[in-house]
N, C-alpha and C positions, 0 to 999 in steps of 0.2 A: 504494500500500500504506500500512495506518495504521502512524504510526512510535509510536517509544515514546521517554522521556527514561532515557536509560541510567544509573540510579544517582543521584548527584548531582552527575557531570559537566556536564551541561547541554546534554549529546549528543543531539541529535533523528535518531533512527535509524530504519532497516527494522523492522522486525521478527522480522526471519530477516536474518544474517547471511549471506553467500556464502561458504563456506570454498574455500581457493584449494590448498590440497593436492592437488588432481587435477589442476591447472592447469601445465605445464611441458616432463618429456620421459619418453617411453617408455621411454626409456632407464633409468630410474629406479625405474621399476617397472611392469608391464607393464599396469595399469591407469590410466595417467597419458596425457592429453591432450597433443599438441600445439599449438605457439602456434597455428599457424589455428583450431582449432576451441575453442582456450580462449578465445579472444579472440571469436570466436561465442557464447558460453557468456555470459561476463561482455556482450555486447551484451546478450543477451536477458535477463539480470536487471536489469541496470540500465532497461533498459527497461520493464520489469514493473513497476520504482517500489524495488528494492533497493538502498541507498547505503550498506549495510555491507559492508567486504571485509578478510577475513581470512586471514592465509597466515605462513608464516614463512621466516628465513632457512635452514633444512636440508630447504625443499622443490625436490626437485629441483637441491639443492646450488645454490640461489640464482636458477634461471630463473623460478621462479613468483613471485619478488615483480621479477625484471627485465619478463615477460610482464604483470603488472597495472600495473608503471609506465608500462610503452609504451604500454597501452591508454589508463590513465586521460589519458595526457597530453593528449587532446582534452575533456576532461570538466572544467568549470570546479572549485576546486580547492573552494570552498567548499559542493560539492553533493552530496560522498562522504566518507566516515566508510573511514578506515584504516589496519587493525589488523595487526599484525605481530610474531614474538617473537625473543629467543634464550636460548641457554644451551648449546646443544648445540655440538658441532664443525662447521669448515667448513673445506673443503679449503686457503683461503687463510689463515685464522687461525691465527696465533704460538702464542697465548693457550690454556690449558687451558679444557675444557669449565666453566661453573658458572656464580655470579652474581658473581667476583673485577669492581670497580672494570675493570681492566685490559679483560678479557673483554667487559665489559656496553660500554666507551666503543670498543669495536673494533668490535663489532656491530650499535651503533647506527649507526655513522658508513658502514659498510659498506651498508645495510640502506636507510640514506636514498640512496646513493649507485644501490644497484638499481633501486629505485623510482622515484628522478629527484624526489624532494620534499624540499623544503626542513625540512620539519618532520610528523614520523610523529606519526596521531592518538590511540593508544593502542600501546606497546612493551611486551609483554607479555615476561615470564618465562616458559619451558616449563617449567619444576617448581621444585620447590625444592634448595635446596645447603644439603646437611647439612656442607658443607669452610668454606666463606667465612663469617665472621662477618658477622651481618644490620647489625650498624651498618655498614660497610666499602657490605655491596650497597645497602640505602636512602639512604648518604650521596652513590653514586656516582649515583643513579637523581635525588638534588634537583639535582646537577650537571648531569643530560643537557635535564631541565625549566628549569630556568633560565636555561640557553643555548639554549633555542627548538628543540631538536632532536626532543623529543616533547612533545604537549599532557598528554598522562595517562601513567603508568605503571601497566599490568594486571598481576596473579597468574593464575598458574594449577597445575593438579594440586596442591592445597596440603592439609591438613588445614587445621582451624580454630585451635589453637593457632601453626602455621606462620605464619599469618595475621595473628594477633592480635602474637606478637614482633614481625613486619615493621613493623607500626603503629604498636606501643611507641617501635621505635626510630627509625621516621621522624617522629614526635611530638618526641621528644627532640631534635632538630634544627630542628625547625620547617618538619616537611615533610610533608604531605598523605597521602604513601604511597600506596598500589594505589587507583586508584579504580573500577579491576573486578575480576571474575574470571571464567575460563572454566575451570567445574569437566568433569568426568565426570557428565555426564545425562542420562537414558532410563529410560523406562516398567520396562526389564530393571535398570536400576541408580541407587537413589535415596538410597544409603548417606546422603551429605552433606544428607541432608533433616534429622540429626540436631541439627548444630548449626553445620556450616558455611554452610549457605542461611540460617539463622535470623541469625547474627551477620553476613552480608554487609547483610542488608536492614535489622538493627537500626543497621549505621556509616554508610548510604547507599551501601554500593557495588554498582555496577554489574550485574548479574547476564547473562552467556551461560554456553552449553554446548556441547560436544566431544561429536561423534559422538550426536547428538539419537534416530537410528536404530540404534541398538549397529548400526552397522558394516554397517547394513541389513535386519539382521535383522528389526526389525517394520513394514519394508515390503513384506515377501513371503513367500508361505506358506514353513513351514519346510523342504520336500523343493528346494525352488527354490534354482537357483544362479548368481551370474552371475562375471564377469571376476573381479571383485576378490575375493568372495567363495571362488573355486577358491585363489585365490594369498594370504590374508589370517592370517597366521599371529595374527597379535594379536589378530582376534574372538576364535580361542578360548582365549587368556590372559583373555581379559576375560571370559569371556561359557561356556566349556566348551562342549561339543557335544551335551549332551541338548537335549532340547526343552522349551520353560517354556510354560506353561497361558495366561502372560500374552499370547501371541502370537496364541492362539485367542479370547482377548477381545479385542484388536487388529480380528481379520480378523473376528468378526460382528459386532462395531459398524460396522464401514468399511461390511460387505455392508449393517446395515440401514439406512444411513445414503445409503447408493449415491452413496460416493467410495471412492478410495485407500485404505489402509492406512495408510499413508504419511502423508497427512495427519491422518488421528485421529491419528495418536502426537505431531506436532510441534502440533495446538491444542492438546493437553494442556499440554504445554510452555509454548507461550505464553500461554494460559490462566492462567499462574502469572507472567505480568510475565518470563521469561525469553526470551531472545534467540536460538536456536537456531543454532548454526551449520551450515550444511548443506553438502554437498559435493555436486559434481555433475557428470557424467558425460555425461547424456544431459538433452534438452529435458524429459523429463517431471517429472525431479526437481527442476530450477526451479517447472516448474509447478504441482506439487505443496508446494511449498513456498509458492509466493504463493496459492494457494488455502486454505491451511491457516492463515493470516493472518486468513483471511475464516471458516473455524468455530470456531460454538462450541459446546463441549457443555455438556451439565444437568450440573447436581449429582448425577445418578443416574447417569449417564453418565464421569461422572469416579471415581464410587464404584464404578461395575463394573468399574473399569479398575486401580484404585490395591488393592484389595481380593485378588485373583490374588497380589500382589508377595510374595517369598519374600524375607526379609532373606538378603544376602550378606555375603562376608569384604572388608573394604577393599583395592579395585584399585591398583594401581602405575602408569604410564603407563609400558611398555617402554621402555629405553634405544635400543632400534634395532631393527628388524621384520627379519626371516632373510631377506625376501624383497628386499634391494633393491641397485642396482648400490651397487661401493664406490665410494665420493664421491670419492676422488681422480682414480681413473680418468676416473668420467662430469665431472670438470670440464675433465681435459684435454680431450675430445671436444667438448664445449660451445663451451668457446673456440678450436678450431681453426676 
C-alpha cells in the first residue's frame, strides 16, 4: 500500500489507519471481536501493507491495546506506526477523567505497559478538558516526550481554537505540541472543513479521521442493517435517523464505478492527504479499505459527491455509548 508522510512528523505511514476499537471482548459490547479473530484481522492488514494501528486505552477497558501488543510482538518494532489515546476513565485508575498532569502520566505509563512497548508512537488525547489548564496538560505531555515514552503527542475531537491555545502554550515552553489530529470525518460530516482542517495543514500537523464511514453508514444502502448498527446508539447522536441524498451519491458512483460503497467514500478521504481510520469486523472491510488506497476519482467525481452535503450543527464525541458493559465489572472478568 502507498504510504503517506503524516504531517510533519516524518511518519511514513499506511494510508488507512486500522482502528483497533472492535478488537478485544464481546463482552464489551456485543459487536467486538475476540482475540482469535482480532488477531486474524490485524494479520491480514498488516499483511495487505497497513502499518498504522490505532486503539485506545477505554477499548475494551484495556484488552484491545493488550491484544495489538501481543500480536505486534512478533512484528519488528520499526515496521508499524502506533497510535493510542487517553483521557477517559479506566477501571484501574486513581486519577479523574481529563488531561490533569496526574491522569495523562498514569495513562501513558499504563498504556505502554499493555502494549508491551517501550515507547508509544503517537498518544493521543480523546477530547479536550475544559477542567485542566492547557499549560498544566502540554507541560505534562513535553514531560512524557522527553522521557522516551511517546514519539508524538496527537489531538483529537478538538475545535480549532482548542487547538490553537494547546500550541500557544506548548510554544511557550518550548514544546512542539500535537503533531496530529484525529478529527470527526465523512462525506455525512465535514463541519471542521471550516477552519480546523485548514489550520492543521497550515502548522504541518498530521491529519487522520474517526469513523471515515459515519458508523457505516455510507457503506451500505440505507434500509441495511448489520450487528453494530442494531446496537449503535451514537450513529444516531451523530448522524439522526433520516436518510441524507448524500448516501445515494455514494451508492451510484460505487455502482458506476463497479466497487464498494465503501470504498468511494474512504478515496474521497484520502484523496484529500487524510488518513482514514477504519474499523473492522469482517475481511471485507480490510479489503475495502486497501482497495480504496488504490482509487481515485475526477474532479467531477468528487464535485458530485461534496455538492449533496447539507451543513450541520457541531458534533460532541459522546462521553460513553448506553450500549456497553460497565468497565469495572468487565475488568474483573478479564482478569480472572
Amino acid at each position: 500500500m502507498k504510504k503517506i508522510v503524516l504531517g510533519s512528523t516524518g511518519l511514513s505511514v499506511s494510508g488507512v489507519a486500522l482502528g483497533c476499537m472492535s478488537f478485544g471482548s464481546d463482552q464489551w459490547r456485543p459487536w467486538i471481536l475476540n482475540e482469535p479473530e482480532s488477531r486474524r484481522l490485524l494479520g491480514r492488514a498488516l499483511d495487505a501493507g497497513v502499518n498504522f494501528f490505532d486503539t485506545a486505552n477505554v477499548y475494551s477497558v484495556g484488552e484491545s491495546e493488550r491484544i495489538l501488543g501481543r500480536f505486534l510482538k512478533g512484528v519488528p518494532r520499526d515496521k508499524v506506526v502506533v497510535a493510542t489515546k487517553g483521557f477517559y476513565p479506566t477501571p484501574d485508575n486513581p486519577h479523574p477523567p481529563g488531561l490533569s498532569r496526574a491522569n495523562i502520566i498514569y495513562s501513558v505509563d499504563t498504556s505502554l505497559k499493555r502494549l508491551g512497548l517501550d515507547t508509544i508512537d503517537i498518544f493521543q488525547v480523546h477530547r479536550w478538558d475544559e477542567a485542566t489548564p492547557v499549560a498544566e496538560t502540554m507541560a505534562a505531555f513535553a514531560e512524557v516526550v522527553k522521557a522516551g515514552k511517546a514519539r508524538f503527542i496527537g489531538a483529537s475531537n478538538m475545535r480549532a481554537w482548542h487547538l490553537a491555545k494547546s500550541q500557544l502554550a506548548a510554544n511557550n515552553i518550548g514544546f512542539r505540541g500535537y503533531a496530529t489530529m484525529q478529527n470527526h470525518y465523512n462525506l455525512l460530516y465535514r463541519e471542521d472543513e471550516r477552519d480546523l482542517v485548514p489550520f492543521c495543514r497550515d502548522q504541518g500537523i498530521g491529519l487522520m479521521c474517526w469513523s471515515p464511514l459515519a458508523r457505516g453508514r455510507l457503506a451500505r444502502p440505507a434500509q441495511a442493517s448489520t450487528a453494530r448498527g442494531a446496537s449503535d446508539d451514537v450513529a444516531e447522536t451523530l448522524y439522526g435517523t433520516a436518510h441524507d441524498p448524500i448516501l445515494d451519491e455514494v451508492a451510484a458512483l460505487a455502482q458506476s464505478k463497479g466497487v464498494p460503497a465503501a470504498q468511494v467514500a474512504l478515496a474521497w478521504i484520502m484523496g484529500q492527504g487524510i488518513a482514514p481510520v477504519v474499523g473492522a469486523t469482517k475481511d471485507k472491510h480490510i479489503d475495502d479499505a486497501v482497495a480504496a488506497a488504490a482509487l481515485t476519482l475526477s474532479a467531477a467525481e468528487i464535485a458530485r459527491l461534496e455538492r449533496a452535503y447539507t451543513p450541520r450543527g457541531l458534533s460532541e464525541l459522546p462521553w460513553t455509548a448506553k450500549n456497553q458493559a460497565d468497565p469495572h465489572e468487565l475488568a474483573k472478568k478479564l482478569s480472572a
